[in-house]
C-alpha positions in Angstrom: -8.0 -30.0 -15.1 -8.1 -30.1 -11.2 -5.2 -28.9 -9.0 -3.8 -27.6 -6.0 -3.9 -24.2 -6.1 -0.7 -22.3 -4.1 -2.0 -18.7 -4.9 -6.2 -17.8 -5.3 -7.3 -16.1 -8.2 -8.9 -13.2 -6.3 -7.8 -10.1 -7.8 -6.3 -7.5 -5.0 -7.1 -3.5 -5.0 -4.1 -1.9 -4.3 -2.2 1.0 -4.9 1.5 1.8 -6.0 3.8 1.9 -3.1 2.0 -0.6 -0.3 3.9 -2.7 1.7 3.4 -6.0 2.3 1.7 -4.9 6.2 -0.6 -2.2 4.3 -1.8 -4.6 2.2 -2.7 -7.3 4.6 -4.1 -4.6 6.8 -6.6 -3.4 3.8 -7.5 -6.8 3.3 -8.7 -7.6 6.7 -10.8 -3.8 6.8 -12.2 -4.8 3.2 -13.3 -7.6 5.3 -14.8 -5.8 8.1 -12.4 -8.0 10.5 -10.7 -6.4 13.3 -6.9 -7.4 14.8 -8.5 -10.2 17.4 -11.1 -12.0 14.7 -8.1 -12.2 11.7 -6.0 -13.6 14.3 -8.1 -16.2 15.1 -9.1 -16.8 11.6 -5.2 -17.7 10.5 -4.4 -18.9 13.9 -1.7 -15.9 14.4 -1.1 -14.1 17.4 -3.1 -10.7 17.4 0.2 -9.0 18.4 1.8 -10.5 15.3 -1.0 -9.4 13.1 -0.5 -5.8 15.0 3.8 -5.8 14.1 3.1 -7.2 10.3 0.7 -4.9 9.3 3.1 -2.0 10.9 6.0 -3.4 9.3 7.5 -4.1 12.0 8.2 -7.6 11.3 8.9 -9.9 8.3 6.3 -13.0 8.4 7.2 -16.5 7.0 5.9 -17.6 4.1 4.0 -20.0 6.5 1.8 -17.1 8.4 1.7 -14.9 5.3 0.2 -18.4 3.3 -2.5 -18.3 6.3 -3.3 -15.1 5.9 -4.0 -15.2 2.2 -6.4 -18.3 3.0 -8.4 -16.4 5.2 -8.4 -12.9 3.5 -8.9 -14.1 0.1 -5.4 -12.2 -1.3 -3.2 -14.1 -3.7 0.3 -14.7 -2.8 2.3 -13.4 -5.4 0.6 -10.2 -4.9 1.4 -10.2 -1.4 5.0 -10.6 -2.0 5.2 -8.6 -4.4 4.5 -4.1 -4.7 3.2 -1.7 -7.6 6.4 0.6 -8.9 7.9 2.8 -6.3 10.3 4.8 -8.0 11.3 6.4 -4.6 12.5 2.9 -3.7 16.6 2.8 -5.1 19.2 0.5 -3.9 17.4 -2.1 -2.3 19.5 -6.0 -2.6 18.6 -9.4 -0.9 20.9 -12.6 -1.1 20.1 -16.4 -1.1 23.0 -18.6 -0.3 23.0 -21.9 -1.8 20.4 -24.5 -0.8 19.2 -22.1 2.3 16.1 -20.7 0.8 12.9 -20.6 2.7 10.8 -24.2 1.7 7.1 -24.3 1.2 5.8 -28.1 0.5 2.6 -28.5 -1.4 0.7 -31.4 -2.8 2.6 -31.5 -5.7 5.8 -29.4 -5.2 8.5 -28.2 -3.0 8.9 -24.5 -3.8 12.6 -22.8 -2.5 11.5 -19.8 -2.5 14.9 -17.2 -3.1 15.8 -13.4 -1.7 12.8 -13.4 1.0 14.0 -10.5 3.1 12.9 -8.1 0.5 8.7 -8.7 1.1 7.8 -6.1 -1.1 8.9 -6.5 -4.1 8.0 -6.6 -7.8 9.1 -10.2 -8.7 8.7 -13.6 -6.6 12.1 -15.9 -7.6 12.0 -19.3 -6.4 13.1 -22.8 -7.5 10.7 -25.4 -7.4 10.8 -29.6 -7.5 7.9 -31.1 -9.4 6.8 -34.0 -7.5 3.9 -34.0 -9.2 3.0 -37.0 -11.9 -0.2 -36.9 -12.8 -3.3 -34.6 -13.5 -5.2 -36.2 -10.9 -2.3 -34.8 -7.8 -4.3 -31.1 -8.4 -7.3 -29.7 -6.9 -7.8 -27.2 -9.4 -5.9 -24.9 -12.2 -3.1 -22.6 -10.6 -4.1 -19.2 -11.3 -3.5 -15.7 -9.8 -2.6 -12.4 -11.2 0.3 -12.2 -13.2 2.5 -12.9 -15.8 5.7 -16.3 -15.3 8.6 -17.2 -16.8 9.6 -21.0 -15.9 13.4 -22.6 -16.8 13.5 -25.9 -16.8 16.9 -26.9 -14.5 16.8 -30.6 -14.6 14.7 -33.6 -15.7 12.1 -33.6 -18.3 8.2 -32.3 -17.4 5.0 -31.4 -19.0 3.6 -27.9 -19.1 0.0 -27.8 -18.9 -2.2 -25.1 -19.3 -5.4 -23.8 -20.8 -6.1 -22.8 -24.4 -3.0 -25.0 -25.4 -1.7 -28.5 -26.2 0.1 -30.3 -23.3 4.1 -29.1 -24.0 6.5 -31.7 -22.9 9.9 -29.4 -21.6 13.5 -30.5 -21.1 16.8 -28.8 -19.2 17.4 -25.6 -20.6 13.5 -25.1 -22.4 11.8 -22.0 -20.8 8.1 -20.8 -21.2 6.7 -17.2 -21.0 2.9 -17.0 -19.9 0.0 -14.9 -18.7 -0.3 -16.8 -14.6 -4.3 -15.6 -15.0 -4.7 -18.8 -17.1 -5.0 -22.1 -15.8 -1.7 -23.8 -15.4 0.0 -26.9 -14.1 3.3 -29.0 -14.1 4.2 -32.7 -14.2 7.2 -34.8 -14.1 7.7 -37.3 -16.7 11.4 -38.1 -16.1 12.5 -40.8 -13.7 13.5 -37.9 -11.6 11.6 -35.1 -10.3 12.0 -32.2 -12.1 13.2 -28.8 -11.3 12.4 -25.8 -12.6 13.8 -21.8 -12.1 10.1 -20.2 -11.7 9.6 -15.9 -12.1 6.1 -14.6 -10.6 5.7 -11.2 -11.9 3.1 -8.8 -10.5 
């Protein structure tokens, strides 16, 4: 089934503890780029590049979606970090209706707590605009497993390996990201869904 694909399949090397700059950094030296070409690549600033990969500064979900076009990383991984069990105490808040908004093709992701970059789980709530097979590109895929609640409306879960699974408010699904998946709204309204990325 085609559809757009938010987050490439391309598995990332990393190890436990990298933050969200680290990771961009080894990306870009995996790709034998230096500050100046990645910058121009994403269409960044190179002293942006220079303060995100020193952790210096949080990127929007914007720049850190143009970096995982041009360095081949998928997002979730990005956003999210192997344990750290050195890390304790760490909280981030989302106050109603004020999370950051990435638009796609076929939905509007909110995506919740985005001070914390690294971190092991990706919350967001997304609106599936979405109504037929034909809005995607390609299967989403990337590494990972998700756990989607269905908030309002009525959709259909689509993925590989299974039947179509038509959802409602309050129906959830469990599943492996690595397989092809897909949403679509079949209410009169757009649905909206609670969405968990795990790394």
């Amino acid at each position: 089934m085609p559809e757009q694909n938010p987050a490439m399949a391309e598995k990332s090397s990393s190890k436990a503890g990298e933050t969200l700059g680290q990771r961009i950094q080894l990306a870009r030296k995996s790709k034998g780029w230096t500050l100046a070409e990645t910058s121009e690549q994403a269409g960044i600033g190179r002293s942006t590049l220079s303060k995100i990969e020193n952790d210096q500064t949080k990127p929007s979900f914007e720049i850190v979606q143009k970096l995982t076009e041009v360095l081949g990383i998928a997002t979730p991984q990005l956003f999210t970090q192997s344990t750290n069990d050195a890390m304790r105490g760490r909280r981030d808040f989302s106050q109603a209706g004020e999370g950051e908004l990435k638009e796609t093709p076929t939905y509007i992701h909110e995506l919740l707590c985005v001070e914390l970059t690294s971190k092991r789980m990706i919350p967001y709530v997304s609106t599936i605009t979405a109504r037929s097979e034909e809005d995607f590109e390609e299967w989403i895929r990337h590494d990972g497993e998700e756990f989607m609640y269905v908030l309002s409306g009525e959709l259909l879960f689509l993925c590989e390996h299974y039947r179509p699974r038509p959802m409602k408010a309050g129906d959830s699904v469990y599943y492996d990201s690595g397989m092809g998946h897909g949403c679509i709204s079949t209410s009169k309204e757009d649905a909206k869904v609670l969405w968990v990325s795990l790394n």
